[in-house]
Biotite code that builds the C-alpha atoms (Angstrom):
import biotite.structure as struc

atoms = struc.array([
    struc.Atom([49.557, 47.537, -48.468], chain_id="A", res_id=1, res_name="UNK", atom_name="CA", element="C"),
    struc.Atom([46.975, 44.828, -48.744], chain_id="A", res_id=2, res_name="UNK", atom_name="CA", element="C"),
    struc.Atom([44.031, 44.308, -46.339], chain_id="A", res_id=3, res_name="UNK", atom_name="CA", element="C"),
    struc.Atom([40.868, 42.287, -45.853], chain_id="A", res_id=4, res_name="UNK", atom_name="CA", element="C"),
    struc.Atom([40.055, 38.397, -45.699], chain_id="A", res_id=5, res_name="UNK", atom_name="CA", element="C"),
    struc.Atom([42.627, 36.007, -47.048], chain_id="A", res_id=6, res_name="UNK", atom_name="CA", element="C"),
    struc.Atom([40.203, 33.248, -47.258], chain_id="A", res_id=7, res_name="UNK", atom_name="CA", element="C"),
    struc.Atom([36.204, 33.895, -47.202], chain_id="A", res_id=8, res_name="UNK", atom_name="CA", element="C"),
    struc.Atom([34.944, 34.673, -44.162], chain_id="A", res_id=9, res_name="UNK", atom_name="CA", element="C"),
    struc.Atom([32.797, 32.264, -42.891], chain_id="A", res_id=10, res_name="UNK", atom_name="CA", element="C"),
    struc.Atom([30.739, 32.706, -39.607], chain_id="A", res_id=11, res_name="UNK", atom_name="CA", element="C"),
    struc.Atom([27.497, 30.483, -38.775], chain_id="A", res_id=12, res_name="UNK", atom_name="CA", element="C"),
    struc.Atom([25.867, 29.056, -36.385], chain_id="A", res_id=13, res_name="UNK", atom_name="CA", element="C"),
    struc.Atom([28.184, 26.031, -35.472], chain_id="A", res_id=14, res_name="UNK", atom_name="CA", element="C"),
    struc.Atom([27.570, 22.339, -36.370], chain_id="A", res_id=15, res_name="UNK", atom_name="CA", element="C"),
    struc.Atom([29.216, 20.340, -33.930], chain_id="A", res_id=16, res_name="UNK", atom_name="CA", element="C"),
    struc.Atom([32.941, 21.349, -34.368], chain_id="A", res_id=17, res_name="UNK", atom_name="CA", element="C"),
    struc.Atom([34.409, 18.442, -33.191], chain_id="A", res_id=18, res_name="UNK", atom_name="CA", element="C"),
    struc.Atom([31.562, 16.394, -34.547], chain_id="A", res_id=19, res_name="UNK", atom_name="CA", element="C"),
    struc.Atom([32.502, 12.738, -35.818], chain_id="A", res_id=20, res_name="UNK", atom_name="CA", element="C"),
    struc.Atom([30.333, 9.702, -35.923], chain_id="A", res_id=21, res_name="UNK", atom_name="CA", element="C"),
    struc.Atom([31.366, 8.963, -32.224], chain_id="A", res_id=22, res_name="UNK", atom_name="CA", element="C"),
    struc.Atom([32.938, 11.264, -29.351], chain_id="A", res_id=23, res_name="UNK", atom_name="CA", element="C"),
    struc.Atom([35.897, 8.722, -29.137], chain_id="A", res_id=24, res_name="UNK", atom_name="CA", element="C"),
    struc.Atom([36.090, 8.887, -32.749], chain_id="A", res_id=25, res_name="UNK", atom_name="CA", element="C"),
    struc.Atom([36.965, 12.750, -32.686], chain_id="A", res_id=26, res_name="UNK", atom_name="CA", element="C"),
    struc.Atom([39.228, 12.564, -29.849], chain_id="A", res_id=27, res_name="UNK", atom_name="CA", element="C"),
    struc.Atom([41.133, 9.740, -32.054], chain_id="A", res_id=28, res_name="UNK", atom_name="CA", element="C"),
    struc.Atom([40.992, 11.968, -34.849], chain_id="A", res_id=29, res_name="UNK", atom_name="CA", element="C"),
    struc.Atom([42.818, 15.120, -33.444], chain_id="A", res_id=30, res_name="UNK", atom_name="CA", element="C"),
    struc.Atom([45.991, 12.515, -33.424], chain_id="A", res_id=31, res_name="UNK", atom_name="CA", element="C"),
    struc.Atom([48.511, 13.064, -36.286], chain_id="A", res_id=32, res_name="UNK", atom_name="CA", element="C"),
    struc.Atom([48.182, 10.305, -39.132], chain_id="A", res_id=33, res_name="UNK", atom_name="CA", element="C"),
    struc.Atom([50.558, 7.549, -38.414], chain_id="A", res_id=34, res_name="UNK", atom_name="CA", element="C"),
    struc.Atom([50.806, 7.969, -34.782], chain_id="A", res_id=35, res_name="UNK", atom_name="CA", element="C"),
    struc.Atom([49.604, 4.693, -32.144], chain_id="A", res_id=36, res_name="UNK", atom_name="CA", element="C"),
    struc.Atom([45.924, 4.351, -31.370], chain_id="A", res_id=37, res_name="UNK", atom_name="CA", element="C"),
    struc.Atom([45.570, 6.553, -28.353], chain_id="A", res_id=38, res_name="UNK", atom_name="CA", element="C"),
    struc.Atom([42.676, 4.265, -26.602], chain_id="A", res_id=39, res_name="UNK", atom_name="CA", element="C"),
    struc.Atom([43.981, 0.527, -26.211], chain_id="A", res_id=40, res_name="UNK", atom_name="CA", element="C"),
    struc.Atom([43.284, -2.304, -24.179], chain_id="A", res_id=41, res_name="UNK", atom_name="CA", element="C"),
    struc.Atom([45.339, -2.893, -21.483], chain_id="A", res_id=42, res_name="UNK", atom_name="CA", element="C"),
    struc.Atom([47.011, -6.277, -20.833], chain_id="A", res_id=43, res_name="UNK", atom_name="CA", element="C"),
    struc.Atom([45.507, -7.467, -17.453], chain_id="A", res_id=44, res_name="UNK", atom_name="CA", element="C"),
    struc.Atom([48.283, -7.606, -14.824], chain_id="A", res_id=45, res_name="UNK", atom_name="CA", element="C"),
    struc.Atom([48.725, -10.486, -12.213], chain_id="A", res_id=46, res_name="UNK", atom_name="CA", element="C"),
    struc.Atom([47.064, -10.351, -9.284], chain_id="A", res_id=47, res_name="UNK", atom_name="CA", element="C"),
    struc.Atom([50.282, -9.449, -7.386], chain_id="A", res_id=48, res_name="UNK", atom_name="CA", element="C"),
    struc.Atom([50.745, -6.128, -9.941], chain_id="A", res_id=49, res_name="UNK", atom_name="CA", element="C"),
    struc.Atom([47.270, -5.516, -9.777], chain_id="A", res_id=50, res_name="UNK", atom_name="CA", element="C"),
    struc.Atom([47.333, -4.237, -6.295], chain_id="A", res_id=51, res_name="UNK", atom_name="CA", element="C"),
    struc.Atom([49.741, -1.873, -7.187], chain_id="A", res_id=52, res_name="UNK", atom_name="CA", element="C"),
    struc.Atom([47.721, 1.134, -8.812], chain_id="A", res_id=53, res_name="UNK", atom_name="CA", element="C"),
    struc.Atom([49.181, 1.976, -12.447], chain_id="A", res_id=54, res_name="UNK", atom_name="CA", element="C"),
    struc.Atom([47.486, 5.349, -13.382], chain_id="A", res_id=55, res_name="UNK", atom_name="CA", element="C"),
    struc.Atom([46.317, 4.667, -17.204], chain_id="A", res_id=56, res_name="UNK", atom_name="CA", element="C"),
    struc.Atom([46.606, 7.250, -19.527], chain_id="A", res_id=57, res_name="UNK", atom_name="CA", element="C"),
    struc.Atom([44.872, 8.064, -22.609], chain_id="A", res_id=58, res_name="UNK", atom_name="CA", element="C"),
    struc.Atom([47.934, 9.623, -25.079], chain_id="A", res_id=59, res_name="UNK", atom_name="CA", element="C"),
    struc.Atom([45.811, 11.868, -27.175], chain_id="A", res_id=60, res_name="UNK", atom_name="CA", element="C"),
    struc.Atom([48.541, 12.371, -30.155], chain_id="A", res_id=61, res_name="UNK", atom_name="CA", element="C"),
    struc.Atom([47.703, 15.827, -30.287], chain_id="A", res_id=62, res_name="UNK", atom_name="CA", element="C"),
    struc.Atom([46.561, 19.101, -28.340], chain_id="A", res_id=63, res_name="UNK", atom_name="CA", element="C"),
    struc.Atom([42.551, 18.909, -27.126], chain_id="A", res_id=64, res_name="UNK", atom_name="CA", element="C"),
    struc.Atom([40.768, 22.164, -27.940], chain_id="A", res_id=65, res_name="UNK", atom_name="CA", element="C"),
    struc.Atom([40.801, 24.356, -24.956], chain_id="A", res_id=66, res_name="UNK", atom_name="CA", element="C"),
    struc.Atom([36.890, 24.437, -24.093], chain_id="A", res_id=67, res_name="UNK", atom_name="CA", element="C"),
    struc.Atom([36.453, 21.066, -24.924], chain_id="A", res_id=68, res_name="UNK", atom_name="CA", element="C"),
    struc.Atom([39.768, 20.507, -22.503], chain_id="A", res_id=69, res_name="UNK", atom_name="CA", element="C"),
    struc.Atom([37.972, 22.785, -19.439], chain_id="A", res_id=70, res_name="UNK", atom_name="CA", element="C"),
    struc.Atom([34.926, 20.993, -19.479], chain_id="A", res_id=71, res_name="UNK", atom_name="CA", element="C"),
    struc.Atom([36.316, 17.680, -19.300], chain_id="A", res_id=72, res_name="UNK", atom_name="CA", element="C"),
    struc.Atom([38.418, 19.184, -16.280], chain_id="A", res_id=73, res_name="UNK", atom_name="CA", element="C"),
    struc.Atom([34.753, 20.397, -14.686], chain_id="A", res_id=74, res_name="UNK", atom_name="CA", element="C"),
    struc.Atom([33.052, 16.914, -15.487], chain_id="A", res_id=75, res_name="UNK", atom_name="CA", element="C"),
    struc.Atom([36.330, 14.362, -14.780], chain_id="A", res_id=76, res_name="UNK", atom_name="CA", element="C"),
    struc.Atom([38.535, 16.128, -12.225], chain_id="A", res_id=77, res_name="UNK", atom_name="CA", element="C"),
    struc.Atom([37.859, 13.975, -9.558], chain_id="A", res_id=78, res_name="UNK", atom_name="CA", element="C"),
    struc.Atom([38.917, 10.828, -11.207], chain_id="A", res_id=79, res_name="UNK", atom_name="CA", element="C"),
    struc.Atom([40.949, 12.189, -13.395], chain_id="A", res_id=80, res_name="UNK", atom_name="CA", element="C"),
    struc.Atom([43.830, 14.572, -14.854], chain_id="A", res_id=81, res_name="UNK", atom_name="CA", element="C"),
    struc.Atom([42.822, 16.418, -18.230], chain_id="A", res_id=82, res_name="UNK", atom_name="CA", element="C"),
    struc.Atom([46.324, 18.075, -19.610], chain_id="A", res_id=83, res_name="UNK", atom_name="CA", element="C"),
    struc.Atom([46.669, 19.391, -23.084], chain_id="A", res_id=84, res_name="UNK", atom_name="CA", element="C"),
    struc.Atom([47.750, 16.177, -25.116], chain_id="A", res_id=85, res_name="UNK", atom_name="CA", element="C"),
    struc.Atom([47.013, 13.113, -22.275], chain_id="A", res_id=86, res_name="UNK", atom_name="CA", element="C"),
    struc.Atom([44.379, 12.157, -19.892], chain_id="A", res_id=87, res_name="UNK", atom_name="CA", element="C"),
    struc.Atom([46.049, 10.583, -16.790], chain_id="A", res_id=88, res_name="UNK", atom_name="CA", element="C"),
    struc.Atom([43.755, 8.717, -14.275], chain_id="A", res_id=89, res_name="UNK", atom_name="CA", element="C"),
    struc.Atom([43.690, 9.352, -10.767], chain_id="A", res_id=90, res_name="UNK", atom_name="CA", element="C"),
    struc.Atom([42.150, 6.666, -9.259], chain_id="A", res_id=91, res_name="UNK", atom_name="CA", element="C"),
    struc.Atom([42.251, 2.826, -9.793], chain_id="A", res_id=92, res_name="UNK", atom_name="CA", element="C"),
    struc.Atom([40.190, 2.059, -12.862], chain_id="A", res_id=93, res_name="UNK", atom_name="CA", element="C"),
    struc.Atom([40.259, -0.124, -15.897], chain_id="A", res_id=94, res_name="UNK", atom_name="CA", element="C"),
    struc.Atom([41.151, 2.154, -19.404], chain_id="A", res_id=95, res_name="UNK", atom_name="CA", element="C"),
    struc.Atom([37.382, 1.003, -20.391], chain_id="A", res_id=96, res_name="UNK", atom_name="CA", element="C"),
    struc.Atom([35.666, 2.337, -17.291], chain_id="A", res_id=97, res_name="UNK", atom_name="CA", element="C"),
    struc.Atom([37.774, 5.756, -17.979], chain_id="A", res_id=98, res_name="UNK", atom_name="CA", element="C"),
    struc.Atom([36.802, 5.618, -21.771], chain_id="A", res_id=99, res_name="UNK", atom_name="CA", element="C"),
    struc.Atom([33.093, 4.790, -21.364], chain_id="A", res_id=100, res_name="UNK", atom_name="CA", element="C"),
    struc.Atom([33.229, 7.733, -18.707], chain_id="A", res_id=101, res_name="UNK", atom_name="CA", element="C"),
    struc.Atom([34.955, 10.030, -21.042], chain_id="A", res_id=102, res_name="UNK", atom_name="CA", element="C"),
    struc.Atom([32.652, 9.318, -23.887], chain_id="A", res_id=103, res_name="UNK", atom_name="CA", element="C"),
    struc.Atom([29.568, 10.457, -21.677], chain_id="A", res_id=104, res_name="UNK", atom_name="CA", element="C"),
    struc.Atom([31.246, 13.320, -20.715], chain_id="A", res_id=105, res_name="UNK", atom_name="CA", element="C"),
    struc.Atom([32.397, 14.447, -24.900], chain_id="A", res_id=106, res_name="UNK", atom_name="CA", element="C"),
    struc.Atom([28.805, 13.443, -25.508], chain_id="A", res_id=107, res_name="UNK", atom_name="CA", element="C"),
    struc.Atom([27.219, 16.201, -22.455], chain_id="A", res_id=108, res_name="UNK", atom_name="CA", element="C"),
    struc.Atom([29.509, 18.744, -24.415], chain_id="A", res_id=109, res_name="UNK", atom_name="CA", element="C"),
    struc.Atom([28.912, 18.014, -27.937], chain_id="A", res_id=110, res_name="UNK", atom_name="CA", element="C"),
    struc.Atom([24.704, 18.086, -26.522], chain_id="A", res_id=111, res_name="UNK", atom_name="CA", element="C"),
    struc.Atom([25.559, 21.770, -24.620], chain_id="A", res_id=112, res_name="UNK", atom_name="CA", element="C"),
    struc.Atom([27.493, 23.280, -27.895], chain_id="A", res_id=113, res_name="UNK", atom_name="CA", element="C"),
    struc.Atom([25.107, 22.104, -30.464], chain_id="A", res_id=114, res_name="UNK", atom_name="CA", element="C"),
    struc.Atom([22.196, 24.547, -28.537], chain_id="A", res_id=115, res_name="UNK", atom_name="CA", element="C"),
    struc.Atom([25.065, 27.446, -28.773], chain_id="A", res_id=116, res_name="UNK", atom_name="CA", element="C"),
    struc.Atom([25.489, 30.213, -31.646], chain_id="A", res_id=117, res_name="UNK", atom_name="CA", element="C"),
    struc.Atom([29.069, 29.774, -32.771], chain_id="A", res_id=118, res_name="UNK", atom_name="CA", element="C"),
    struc.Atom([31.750, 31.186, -35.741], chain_id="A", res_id=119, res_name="UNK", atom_name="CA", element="C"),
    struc.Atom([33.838, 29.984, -37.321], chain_id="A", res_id=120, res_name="UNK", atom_name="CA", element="C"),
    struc.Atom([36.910, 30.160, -39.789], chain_id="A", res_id=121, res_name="UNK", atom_name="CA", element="C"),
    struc.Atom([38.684, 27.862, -41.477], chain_id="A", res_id=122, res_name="UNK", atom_name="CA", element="C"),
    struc.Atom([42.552, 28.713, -42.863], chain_id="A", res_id=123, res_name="UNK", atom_name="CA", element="C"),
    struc.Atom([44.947, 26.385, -44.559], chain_id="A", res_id=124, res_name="UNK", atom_name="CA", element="C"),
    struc.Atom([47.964, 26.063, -43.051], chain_id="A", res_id=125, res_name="UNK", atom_name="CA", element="C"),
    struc.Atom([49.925, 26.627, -46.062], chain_id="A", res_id=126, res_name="UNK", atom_name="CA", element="C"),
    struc.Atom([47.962, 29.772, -46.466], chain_id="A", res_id=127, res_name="UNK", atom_name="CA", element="C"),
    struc.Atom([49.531, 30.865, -43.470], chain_id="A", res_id=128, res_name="UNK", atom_name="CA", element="C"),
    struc.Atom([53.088, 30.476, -43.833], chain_id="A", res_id=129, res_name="UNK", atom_name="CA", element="C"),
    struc.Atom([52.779, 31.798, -47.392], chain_id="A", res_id=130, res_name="UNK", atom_name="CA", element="C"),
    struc.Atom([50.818, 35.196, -45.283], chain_id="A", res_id=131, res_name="UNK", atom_name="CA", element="C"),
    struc.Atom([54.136, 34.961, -42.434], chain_id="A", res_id=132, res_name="UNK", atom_name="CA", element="C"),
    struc.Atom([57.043, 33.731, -44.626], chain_id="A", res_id=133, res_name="UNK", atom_name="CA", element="C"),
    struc.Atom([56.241, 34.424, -48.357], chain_id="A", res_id=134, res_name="UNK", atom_name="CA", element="C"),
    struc.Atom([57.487, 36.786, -50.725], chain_id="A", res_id=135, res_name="UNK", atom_name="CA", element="C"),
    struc.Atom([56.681, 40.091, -49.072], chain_id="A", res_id=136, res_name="UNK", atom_name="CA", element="C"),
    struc.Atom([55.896, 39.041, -46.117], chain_id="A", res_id=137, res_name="UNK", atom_name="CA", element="C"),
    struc.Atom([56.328, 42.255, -44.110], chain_id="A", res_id=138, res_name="UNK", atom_name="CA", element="C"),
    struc.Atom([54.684, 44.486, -45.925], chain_id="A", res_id=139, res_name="UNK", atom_name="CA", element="C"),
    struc.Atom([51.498, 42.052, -45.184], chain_id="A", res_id=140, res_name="UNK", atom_name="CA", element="C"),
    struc.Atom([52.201, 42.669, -41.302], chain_id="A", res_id=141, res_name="UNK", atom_name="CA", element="C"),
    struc.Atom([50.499, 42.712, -38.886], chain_id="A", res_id=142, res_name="UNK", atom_name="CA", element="C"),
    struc.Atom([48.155, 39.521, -39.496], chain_id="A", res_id=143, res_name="UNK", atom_name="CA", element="C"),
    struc.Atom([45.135, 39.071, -37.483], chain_id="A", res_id=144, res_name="UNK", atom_name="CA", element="C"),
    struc.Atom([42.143, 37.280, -37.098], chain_id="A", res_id=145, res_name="UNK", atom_name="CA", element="C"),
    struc.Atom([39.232, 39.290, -36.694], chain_id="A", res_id=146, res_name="UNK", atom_name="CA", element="C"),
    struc.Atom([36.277, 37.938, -34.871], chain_id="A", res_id=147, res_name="UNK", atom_name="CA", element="C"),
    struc.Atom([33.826, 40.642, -36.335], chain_id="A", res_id=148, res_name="UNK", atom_name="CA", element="C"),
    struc.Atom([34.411, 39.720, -39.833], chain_id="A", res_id=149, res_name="UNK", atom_name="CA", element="C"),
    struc.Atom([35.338, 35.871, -39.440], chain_id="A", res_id=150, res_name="UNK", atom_name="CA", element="C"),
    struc.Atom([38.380, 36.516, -41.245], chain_id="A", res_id=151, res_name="UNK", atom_name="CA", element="C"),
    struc.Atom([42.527, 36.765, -41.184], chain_id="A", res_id=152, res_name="UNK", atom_name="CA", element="C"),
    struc.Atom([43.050, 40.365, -42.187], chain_id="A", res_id=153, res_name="UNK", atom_name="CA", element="C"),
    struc.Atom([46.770, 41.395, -43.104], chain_id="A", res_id=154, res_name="UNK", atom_name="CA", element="C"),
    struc.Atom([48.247, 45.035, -42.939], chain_id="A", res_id=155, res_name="UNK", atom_name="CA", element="C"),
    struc.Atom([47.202, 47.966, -41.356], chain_id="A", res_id=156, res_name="UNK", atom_name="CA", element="C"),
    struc.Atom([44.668, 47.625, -38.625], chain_id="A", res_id=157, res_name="UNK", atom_name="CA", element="C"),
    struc.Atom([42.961, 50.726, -39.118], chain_id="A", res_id=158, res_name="UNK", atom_name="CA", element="C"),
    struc.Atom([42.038, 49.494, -43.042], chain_id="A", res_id=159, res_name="UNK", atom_name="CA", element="C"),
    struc.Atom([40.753, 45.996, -41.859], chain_id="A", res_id=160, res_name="UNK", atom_name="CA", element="C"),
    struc.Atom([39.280, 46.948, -38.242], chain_id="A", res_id=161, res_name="UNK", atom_name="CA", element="C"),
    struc.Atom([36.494, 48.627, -38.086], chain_id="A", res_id=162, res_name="UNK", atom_name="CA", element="C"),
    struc.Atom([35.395, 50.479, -34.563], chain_id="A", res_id=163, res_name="UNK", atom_name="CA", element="C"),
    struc.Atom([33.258, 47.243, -33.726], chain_id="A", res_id=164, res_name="UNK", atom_name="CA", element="C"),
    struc.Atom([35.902, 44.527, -34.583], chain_id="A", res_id=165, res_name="UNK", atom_name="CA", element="C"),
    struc.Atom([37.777, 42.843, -32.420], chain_id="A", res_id=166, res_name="UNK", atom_name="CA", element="C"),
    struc.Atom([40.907, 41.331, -33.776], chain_id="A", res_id=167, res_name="UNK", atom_name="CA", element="C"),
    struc.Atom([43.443, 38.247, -32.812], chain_id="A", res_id=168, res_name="UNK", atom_name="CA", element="C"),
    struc.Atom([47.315, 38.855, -32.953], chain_id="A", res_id=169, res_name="UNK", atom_name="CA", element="C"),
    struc.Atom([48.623, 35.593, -34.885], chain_id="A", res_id=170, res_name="UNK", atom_name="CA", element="C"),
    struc.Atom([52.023, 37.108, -35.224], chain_id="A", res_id=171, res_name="UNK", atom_name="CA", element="C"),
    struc.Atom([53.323, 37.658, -32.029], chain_id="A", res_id=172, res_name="UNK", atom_name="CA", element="C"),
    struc.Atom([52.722, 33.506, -31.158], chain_id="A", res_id=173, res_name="UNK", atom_name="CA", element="C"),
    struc.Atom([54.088, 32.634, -34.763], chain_id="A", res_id=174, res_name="UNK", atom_name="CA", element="C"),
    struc.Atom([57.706, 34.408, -33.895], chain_id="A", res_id=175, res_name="UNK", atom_name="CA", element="C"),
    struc.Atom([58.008, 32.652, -30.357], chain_id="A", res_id=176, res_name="UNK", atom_name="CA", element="C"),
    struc.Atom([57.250, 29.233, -31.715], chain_id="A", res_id=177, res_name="UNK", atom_name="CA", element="C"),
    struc.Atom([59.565, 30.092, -34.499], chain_id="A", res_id=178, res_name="UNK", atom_name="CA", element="C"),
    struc.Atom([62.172, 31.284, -31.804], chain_id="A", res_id=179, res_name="UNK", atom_name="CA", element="C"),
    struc.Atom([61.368, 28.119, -30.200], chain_id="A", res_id=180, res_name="UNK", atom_name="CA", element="C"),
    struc.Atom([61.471, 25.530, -33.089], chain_id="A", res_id=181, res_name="UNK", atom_name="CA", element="C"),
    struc.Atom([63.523, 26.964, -35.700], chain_id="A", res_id=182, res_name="UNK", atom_name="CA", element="C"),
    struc.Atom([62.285, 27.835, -39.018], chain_id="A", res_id=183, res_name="UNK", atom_name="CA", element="C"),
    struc.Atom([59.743, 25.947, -39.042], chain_id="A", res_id=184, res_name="UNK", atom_name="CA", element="C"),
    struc.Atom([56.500, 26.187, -40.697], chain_id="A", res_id=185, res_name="UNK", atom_name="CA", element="C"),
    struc.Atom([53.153, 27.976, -38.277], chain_id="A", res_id=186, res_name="UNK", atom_name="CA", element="C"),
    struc.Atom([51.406, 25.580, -37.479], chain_id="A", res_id=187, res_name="UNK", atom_name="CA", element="C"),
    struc.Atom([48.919, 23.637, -34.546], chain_id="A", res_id=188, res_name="UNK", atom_name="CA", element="C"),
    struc.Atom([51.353, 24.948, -31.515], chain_id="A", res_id=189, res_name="UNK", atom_name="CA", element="C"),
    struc.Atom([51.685, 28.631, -32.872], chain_id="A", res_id=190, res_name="UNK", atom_name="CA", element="C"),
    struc.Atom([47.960, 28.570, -32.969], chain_id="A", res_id=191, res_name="UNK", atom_name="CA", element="C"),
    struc.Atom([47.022, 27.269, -29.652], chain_id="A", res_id=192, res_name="UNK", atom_name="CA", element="C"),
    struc.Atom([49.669, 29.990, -28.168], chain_id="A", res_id=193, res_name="UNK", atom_name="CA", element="C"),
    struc.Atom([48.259, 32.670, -30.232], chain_id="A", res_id=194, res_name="UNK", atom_name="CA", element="C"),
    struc.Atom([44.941, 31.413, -29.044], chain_id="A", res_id=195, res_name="UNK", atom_name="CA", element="C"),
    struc.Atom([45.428, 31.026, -25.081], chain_id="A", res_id=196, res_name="UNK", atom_name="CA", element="C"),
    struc.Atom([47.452, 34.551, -25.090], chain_id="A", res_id=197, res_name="UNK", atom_name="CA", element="C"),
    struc.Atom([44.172, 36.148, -26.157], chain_id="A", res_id=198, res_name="UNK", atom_name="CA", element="C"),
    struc.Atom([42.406, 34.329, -23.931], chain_id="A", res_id=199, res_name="UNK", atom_name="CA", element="C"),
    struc.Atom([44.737, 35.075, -20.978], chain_id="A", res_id=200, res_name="UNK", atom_name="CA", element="C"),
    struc.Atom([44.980, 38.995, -22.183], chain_id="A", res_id=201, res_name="UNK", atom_name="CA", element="C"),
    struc.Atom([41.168, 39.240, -21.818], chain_id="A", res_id=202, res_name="UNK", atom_name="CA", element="C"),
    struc.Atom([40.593, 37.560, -18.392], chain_id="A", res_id=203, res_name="UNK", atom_name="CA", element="C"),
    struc.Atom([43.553, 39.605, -17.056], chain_id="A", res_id=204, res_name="UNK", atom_name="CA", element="C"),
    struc.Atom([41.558, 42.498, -18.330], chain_id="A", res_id=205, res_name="UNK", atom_name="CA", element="C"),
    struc.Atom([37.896, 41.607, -16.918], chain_id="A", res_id=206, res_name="UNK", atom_name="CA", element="C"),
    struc.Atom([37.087, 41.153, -20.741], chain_id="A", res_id=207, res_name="UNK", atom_name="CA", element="C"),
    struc.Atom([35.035, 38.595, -22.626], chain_id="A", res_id=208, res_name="UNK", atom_name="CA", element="C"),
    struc.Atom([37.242, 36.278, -24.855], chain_id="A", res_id=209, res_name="UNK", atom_name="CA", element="C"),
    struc.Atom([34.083, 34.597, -26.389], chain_id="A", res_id=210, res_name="UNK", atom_name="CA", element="C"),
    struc.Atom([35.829, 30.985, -25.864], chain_id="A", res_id=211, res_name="UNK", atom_name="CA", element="C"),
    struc.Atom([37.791, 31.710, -28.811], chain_id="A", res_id=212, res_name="UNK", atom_name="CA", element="C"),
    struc.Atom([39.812, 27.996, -29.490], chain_id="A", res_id=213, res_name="UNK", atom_name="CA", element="C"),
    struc.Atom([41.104, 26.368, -32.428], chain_id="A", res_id=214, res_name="UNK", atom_name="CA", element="C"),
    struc.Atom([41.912, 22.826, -33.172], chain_id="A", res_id=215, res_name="UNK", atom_name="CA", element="C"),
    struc.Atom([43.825, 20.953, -36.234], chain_id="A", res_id=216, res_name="UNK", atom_name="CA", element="C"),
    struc.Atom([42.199, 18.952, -38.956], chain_id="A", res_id=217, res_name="UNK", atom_name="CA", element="C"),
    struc.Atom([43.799, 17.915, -41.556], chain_id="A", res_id=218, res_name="UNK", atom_name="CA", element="C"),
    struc.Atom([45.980, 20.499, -42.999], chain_id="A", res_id=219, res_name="UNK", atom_name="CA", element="C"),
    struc.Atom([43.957, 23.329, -41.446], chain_id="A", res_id=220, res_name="UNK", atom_name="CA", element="C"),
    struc.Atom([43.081, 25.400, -38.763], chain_id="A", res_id=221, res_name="UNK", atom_name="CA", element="C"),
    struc.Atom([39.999, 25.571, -37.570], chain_id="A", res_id=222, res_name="UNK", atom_name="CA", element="C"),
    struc.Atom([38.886, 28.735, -35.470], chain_id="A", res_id=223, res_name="UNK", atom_name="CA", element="C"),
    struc.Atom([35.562, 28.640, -33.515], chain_id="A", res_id=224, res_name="UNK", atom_name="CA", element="C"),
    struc.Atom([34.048, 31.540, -31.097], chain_id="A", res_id=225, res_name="UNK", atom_name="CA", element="C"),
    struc.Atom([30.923, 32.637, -29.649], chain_id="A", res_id=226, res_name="UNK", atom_name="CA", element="C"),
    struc.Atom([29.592, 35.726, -31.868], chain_id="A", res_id=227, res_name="UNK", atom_name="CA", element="C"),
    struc.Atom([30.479, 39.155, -31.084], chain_id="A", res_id=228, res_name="UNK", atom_name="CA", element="C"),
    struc.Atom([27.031, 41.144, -29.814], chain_id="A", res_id=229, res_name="UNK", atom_name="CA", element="C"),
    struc.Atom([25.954, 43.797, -32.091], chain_id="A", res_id=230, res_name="UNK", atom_name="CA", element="C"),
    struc.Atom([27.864, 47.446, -31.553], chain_id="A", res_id=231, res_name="UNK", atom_name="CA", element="C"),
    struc.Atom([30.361, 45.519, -29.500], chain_id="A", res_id=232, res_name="UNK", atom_name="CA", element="C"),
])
C-alpha cells in the first residue's frame, strides 16, 4: 500500500490566489472556456420598462471560491445577492454601477489576503481520477489532502498522518458527485463538496477549518488554507 504526496507538496506564503491583472479579470476567468462573457452591457430599456425594476445579474460561468464568496456577501449584501455561480442585484442599479462596486469590493479582499500567511496545493485533475478511478484504485484508498504536509496522501492514514496533521476526506465528495452525475470524471463540483463538508464538519464541531477553499484553473485544482500552528 502506497502513501505520501502524489504531487510535491507545496505550501508558502500565498501570492494573491485569485490574482489577475484586474479583479474583474479573475472573476471572468473562473468561467469555463467557451462560455458568454459574464459582465455585459445592458441594452437600455424604454422609459416605460425602465420603471419596472429588472434585477441584473452577473452569470459567473463557474463556482466563486467560498471566502472570496463570504466576503462579497459581508461587503455587498445590502445591494446585492452573492450565490455560488451568479450575483443577482437587489436594488435598482445599472450592471456598471454593480460592476464598478464589485470590483472595489474583489480589490478590499485581494488587499486583506495579500497581508495573510496562506498554503497552498496545486493537483491536476487528471491526477485525480487516475488516484480515484485508475488501475488499482482501491488499494490507494482512502485519499486525502493533508493540510500539515500540503499534500494528497493515498492509503492508510496512520502511514501518511502524522499526530500533528490534519487531513481532508476527498473520497467521500468524489462518490456522491459520482452518484450524482454518473461516471464522470472528479472534478470542480466534487471539490467544492469535499471542501464545504470539511468546512461544515469543523464549525459543527467548534473547530478551526483554516478557510480551507479551492477554486478551478485550468485543468487543476487549486487548494489554499491558512497554515496549521505548530504542534497543532
Amino acid at each position: 500500500m502506497r502513501s505520501g504526496p502524489l504531487v510535491h507538496r507545496r505550501a508558502q506564503v500565498s501570492r494573491l490566489a485569485y490574482g489577475t491583472p484586474t479583479p474583474l479579470e479573475r472573476l471572468a476567468s473562473l468561467a469555463p472556456l467557451g462560455t458568454p462573457r459574464p459582465f455585459s452591457r445592458r441594452v437600455r430599456a424604454p422609459q416605460k420598462e425602465a420603471q419596472e425594476f429588472e434585477p441584473v445579474r452577473l452569470n459567473l460561468g463557474s463556482r466563486l471560491p467560498i471566502n472570496l464568496r463570504n466576503f462579497l456577501t459581508r461587503q455587498l449584501g445590502a445591494i446585492a445577492r452573492i450565490e455560488e455561480d451568479v450575483i443577482i442585484a437587489l436594488k435598482p442599479r445599472s450592471s456598471e454601477t454593480l460592476i464598478r462596486e464589485l470590483a472595489r469590493a474583489i480589490r478590499r479582499f485581494s488587499a486583506e489576503r495579500a497581508r495573510e500567511p496562506w498554503s497552498e496545493f496545486t493537483i491536476q485533475l487528471e491526477r485525480l481520477e487516475h488516484e480515484f478511478f485508475g488501475p488499482h484504485a482501491d488499494a490507494r484508498t482512502p485519499v486525502v489532502l493533508c493540510l500539515r504536509c500540503a499534500c494528497i496522501g493515498t492509503g492508510a492514514l496512520e502511514q501518511h498522518c502524522g499526530p500533528n496533521c490534519l487531513a481532508v476526506d476527498l473520497g467521500a465528495a468524489v462518490k456522491a458527485d459520482r452518484l450524482e452525475r454518473g461516471p464522470s470524471a472528479p472534478g470542480a463540483n466534487a471539490m467544492h463538496r469535499a471542501v464545504e463538508s470539511f468546512r461544515a464538519a469543523r464549525e459543527s464541531a467548534g473547530l478551526e477549518h483554516h478557510d480551507l477553499d479551492c477554486y478551478v484553473a485550468g485543468a487543476q485544482v487549486i487548494f489554499t488554507w491558512h497554515p496549521l500552528p505548530a504542534g497543532h
